[in-house]
Backbone as JSON, one array per atom type, in Angstrom:
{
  "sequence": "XXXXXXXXXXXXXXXXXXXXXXXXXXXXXXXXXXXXXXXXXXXXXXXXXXXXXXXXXXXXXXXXXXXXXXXXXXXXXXXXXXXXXXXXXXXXXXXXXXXXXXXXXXXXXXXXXXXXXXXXXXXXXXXXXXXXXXXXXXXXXXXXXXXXXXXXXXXXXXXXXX",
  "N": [[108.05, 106.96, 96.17], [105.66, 105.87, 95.54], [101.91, 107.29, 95.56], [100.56, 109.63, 98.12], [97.39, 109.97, 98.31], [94.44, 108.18, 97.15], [93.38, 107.79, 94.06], [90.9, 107.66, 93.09], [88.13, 106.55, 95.5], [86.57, 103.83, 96.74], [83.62, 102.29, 98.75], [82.33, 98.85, 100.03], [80.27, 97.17, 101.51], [80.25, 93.81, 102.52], [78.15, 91.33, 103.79], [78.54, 88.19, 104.06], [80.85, 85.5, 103.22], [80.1, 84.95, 100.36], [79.24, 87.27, 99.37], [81.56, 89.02, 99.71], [83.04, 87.33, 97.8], [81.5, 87.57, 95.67], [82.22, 90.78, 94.83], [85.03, 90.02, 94.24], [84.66, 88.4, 92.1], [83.53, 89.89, 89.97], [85.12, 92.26, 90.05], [87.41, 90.8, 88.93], [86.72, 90.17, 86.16], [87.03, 92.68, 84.41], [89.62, 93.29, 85.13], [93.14, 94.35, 83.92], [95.94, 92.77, 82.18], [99.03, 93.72, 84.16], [98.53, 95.03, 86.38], [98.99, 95.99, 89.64], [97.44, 94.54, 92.88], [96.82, 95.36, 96.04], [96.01, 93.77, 98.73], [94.44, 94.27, 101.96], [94.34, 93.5, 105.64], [92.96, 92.44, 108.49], [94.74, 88.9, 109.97], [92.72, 86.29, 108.8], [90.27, 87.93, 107.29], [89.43, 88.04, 104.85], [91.34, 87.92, 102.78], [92.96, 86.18, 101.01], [90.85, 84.56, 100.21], [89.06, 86.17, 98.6], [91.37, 86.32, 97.06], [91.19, 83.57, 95.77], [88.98, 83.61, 94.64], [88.57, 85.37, 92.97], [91.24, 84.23, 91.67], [89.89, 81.97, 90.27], [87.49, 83.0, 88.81], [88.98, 83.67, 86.77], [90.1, 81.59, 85.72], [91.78, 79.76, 86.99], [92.53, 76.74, 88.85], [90.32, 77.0, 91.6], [91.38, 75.56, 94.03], [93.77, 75.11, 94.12], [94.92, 77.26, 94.93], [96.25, 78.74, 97.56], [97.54, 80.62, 100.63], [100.51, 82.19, 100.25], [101.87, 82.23, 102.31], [104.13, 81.01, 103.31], [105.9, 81.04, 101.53], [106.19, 82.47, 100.02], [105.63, 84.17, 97.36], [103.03, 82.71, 94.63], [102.58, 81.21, 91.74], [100.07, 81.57, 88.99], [98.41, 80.02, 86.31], [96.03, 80.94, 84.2], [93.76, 82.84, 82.28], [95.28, 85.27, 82.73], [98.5, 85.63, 83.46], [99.27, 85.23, 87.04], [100.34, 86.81, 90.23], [100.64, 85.84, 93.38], [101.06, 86.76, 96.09], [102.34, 86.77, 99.14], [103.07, 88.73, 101.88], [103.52, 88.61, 104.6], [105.48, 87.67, 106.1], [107.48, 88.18, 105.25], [110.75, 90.46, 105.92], [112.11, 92.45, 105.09], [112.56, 94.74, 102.39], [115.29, 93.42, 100.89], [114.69, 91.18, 100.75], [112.24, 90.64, 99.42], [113.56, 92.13, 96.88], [114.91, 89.88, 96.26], [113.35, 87.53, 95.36], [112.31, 88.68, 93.26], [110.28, 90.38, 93.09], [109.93, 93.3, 92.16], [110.2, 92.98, 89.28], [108.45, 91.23, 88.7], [106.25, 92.72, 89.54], [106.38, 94.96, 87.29], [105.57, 93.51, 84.99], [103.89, 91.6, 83.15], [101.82, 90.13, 84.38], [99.28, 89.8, 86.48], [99.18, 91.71, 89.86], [98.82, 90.06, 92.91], [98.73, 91.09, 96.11], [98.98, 90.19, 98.95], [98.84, 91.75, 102.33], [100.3, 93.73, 101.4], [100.8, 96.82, 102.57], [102.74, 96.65, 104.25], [104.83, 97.51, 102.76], [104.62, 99.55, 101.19], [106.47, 101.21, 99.7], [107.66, 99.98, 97.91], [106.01, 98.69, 95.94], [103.93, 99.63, 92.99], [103.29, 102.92, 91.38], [100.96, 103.3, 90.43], [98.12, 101.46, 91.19], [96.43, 99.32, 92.48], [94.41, 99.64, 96.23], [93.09, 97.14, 98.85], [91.45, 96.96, 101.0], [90.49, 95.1, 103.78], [87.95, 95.03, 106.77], [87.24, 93.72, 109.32], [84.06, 92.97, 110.29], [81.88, 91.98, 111.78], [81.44, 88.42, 112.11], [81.52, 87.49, 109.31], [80.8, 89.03, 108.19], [82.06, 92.66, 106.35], [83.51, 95.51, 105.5], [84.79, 96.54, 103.03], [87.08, 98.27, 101.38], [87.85, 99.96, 98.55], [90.87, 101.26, 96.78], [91.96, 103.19, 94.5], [95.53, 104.02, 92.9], [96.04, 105.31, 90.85], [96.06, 105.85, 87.37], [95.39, 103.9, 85.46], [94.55, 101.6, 87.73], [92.51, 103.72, 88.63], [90.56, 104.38, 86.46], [90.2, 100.97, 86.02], [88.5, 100.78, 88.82], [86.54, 102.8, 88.33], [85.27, 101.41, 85.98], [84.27, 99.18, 87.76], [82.15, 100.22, 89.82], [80.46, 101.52, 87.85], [79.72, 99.19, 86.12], [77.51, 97.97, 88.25]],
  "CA": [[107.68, 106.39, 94.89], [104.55, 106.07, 95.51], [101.37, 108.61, 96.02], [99.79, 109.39, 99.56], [96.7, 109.89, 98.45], [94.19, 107.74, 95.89], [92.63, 109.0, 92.88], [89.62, 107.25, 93.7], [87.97, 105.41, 96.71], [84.61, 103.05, 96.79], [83.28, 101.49, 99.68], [81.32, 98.27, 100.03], [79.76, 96.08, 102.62], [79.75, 92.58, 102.47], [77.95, 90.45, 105.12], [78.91, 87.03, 104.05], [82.09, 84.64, 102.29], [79.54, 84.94, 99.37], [79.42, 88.83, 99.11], [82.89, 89.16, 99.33], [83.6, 86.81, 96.7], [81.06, 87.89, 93.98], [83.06, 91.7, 94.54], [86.17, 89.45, 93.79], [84.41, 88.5, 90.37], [83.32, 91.56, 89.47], [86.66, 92.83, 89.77], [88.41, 89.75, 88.01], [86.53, 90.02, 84.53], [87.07, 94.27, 84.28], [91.22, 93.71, 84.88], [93.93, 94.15, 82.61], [97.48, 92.65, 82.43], [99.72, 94.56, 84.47], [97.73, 95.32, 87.42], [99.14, 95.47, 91.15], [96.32, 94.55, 93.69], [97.5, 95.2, 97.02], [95.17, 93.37, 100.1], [95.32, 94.49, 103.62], [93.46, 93.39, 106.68], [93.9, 91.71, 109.43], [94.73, 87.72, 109.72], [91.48, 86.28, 108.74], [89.92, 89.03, 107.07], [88.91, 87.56, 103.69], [92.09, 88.58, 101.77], [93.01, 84.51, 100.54], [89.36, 84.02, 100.12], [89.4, 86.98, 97.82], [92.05, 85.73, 95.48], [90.82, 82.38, 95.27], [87.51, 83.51, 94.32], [88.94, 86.2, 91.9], [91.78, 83.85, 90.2], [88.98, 81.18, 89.66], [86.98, 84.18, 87.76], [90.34, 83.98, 85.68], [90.71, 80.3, 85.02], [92.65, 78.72, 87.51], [91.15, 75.98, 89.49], [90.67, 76.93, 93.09], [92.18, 74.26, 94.81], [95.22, 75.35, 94.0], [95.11, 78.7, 95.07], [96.41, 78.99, 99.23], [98.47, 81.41, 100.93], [101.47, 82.09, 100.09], [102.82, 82.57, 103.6], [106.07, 80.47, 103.69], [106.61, 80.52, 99.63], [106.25, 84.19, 99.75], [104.75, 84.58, 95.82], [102.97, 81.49, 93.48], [102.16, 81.78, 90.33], [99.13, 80.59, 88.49], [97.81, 80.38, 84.89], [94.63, 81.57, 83.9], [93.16, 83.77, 81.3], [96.22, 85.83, 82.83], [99.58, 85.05, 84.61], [98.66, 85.62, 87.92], [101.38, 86.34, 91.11], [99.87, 85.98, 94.15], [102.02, 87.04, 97.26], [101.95, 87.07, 100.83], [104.23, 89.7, 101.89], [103.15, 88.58, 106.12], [106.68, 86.31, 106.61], [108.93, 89.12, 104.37], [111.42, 90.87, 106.82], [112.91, 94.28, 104.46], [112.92, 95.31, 100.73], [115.87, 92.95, 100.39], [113.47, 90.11, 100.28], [111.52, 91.35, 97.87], [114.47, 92.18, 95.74], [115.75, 88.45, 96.42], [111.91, 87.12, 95.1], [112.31, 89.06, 91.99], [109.32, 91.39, 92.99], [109.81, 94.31, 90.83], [109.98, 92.61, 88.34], [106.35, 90.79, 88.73], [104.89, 94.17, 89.63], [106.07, 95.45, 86.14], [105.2, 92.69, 84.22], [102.41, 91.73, 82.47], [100.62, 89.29, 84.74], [98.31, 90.23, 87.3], [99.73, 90.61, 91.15], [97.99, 89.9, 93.82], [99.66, 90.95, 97.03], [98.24, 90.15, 100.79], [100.22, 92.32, 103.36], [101.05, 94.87, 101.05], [101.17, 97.92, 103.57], [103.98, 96.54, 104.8], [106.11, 97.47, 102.03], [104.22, 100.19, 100.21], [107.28, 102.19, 98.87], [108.14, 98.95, 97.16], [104.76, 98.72, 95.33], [104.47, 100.6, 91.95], [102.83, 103.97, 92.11], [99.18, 103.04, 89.88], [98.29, 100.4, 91.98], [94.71, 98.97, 93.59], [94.53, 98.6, 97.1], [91.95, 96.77, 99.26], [91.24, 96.98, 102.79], [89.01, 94.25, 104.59], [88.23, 95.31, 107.93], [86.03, 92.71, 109.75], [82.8, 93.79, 111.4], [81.18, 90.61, 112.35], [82.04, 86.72, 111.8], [81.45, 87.24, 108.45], [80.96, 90.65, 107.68], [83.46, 93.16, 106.16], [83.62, 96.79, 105.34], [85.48, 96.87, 101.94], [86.99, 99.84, 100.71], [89.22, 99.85, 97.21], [91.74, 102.7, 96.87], [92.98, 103.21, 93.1], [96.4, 105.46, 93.17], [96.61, 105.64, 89.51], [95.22, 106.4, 85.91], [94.78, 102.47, 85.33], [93.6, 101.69, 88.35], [91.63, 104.65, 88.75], [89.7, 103.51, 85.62], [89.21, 99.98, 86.45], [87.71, 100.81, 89.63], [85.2, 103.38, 87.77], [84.48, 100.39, 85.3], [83.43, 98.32, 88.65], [81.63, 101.1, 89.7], [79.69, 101.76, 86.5], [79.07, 97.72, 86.25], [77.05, 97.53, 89.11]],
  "C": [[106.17, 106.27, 94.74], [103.23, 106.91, 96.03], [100.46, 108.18, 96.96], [98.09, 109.06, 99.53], [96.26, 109.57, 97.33], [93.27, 108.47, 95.31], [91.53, 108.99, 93.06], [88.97, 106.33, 94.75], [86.45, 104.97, 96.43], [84.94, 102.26, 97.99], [82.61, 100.28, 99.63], [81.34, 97.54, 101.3], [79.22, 95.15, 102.3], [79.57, 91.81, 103.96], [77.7, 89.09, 104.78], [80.38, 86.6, 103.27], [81.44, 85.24, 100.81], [79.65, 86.47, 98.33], [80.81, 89.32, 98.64], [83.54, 88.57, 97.85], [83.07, 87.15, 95.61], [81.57, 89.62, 93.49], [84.11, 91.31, 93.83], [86.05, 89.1, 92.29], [84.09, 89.27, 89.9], [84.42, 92.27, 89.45], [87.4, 92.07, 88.67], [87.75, 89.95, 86.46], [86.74, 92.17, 83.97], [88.4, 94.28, 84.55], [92.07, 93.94, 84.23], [95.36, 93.91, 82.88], [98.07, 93.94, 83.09], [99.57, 95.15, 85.39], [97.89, 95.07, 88.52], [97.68, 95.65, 92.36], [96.56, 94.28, 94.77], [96.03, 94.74, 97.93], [95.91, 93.43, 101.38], [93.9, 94.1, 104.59], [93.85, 92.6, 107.48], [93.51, 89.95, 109.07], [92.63, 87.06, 110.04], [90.27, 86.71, 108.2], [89.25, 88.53, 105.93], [90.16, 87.61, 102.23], [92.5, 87.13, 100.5], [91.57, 84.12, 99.85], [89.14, 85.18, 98.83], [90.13, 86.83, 96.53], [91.75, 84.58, 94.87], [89.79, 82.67, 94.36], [88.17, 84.62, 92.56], [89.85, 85.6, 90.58], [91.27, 82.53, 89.34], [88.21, 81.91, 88.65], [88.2, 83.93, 86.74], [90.65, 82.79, 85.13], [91.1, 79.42, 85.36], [91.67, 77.88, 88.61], [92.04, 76.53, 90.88], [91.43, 76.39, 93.99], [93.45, 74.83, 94.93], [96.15, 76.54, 94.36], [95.21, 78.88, 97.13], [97.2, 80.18, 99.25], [99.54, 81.53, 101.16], [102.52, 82.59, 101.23], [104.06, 82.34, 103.75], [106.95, 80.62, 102.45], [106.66, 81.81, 99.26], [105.52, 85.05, 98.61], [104.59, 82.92, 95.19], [102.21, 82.22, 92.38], [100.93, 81.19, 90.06], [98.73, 81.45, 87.08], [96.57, 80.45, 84.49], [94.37, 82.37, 82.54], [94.59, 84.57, 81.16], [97.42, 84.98, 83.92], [99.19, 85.5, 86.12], [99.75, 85.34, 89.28], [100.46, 86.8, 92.39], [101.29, 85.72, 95.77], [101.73, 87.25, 98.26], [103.23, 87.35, 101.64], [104.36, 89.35, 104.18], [104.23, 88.32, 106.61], [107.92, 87.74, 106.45], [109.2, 90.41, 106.0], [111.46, 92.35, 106.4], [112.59, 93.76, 103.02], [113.98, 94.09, 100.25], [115.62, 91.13, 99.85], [112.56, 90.19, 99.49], [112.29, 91.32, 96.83], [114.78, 90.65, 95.62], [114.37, 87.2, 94.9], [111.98, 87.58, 93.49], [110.55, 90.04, 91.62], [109.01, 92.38, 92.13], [109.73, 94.35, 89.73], [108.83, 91.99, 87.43], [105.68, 92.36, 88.93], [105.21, 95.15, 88.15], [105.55, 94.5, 85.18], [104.35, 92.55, 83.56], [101.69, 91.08, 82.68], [100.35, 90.71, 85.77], [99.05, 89.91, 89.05], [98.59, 90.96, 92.0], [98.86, 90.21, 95.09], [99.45, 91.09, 98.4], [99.6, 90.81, 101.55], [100.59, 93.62, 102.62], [101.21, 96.18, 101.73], [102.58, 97.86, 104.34], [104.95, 97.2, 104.02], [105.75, 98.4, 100.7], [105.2, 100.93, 99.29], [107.57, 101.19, 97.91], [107.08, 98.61, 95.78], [105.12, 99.86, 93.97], [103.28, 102.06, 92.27], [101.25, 103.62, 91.84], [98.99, 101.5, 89.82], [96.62, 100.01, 92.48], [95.24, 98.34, 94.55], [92.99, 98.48, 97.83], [92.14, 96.23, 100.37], [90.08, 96.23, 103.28], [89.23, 94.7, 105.87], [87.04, 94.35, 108.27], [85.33, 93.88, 110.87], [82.0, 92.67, 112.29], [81.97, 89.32, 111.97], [82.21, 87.01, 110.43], [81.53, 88.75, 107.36], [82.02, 91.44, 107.35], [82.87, 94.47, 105.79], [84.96, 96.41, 103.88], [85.96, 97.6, 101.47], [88.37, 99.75, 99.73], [89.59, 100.99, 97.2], [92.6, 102.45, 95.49], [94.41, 104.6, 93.22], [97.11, 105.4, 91.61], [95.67, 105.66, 88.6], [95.02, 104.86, 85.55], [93.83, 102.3, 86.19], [92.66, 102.05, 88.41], [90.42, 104.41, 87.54], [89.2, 102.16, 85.73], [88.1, 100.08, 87.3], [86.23, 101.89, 88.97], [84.29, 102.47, 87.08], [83.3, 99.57, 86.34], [82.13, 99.54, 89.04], [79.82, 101.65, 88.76], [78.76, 100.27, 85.87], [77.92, 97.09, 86.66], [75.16, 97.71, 88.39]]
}
């Protein structure tokens, strides 16, 4: 269901919390309903830190924004609906289906989804994903991967922003 390789790739390097997060706003005001945003990296990585920072760009107060490790997906209201998932706990597909996943990833909020590699066939095909790889304490290697004609346009917008 979904394609191997993305339409477009950008790199960045952030060497602080700070860096990372003003990518996260710069992304959040250039989104548009309907938009799966898969995060992968390892535990620790910035991926939580990332959405907070991104669904505050959107409206919702921080605070309120953790990881959805045991709860699997929360919601939040903002500018946009906003599902924010943490796929780390989920076993198979039939947890997902149970969650009502497919149904958020067509929808018309915004998902957010930490872990998503786990469960890429499940994912829709025009999709953003985002890979933190840590380099230092603080440091990260960033690299967004659009695998669609949405996507693939937002990420040019960021891109073009800068």
């Amino acid at each position: 269901m979904s394609n191997k390789q993305p339409l477009n790739s950008i790199s960045r390097t952030s060497s602080s919390v700070r860096e990372t997060e003003l990518l996260a706003q710069q992304l959040a005001v250039l989104v548009e309903p309907s938009l799966v945003i898969g995060l992968n990296g390892s535990l620790g990585a910035g991926k939580t830190c990332f959405v907070r920072k991104f669904a505050e760009t959107l409206g919702v107060e921080p605070n309120s924004v953790n990881s959805p490790t045991y709860v699997i997906v929360q919601h939040y209201l903002g500018d946009y609906l906003l599902h924010h998932f943490d796929l780390y706990r989920v076993e198979n597909e039939d947890e997902l289906e149970e969650i009502g996943a497919e149904e958020l990833f067509e929808g018309q909020g915004i998902c957010l989804v930490e872990w998503s590699n786990r469960f890429t066939e499940s994912l829709p095909e025009d999709r953003l994903e985002i890979n933190f790889l840590s380099t230092g304490e603080e440091a990260r290697e960033i690299t967004l991967n659009a695998y669609g004609d949405k996507s693939s346009f937002i990420l040019g917008k960021l891109t073009t922003s800068e």
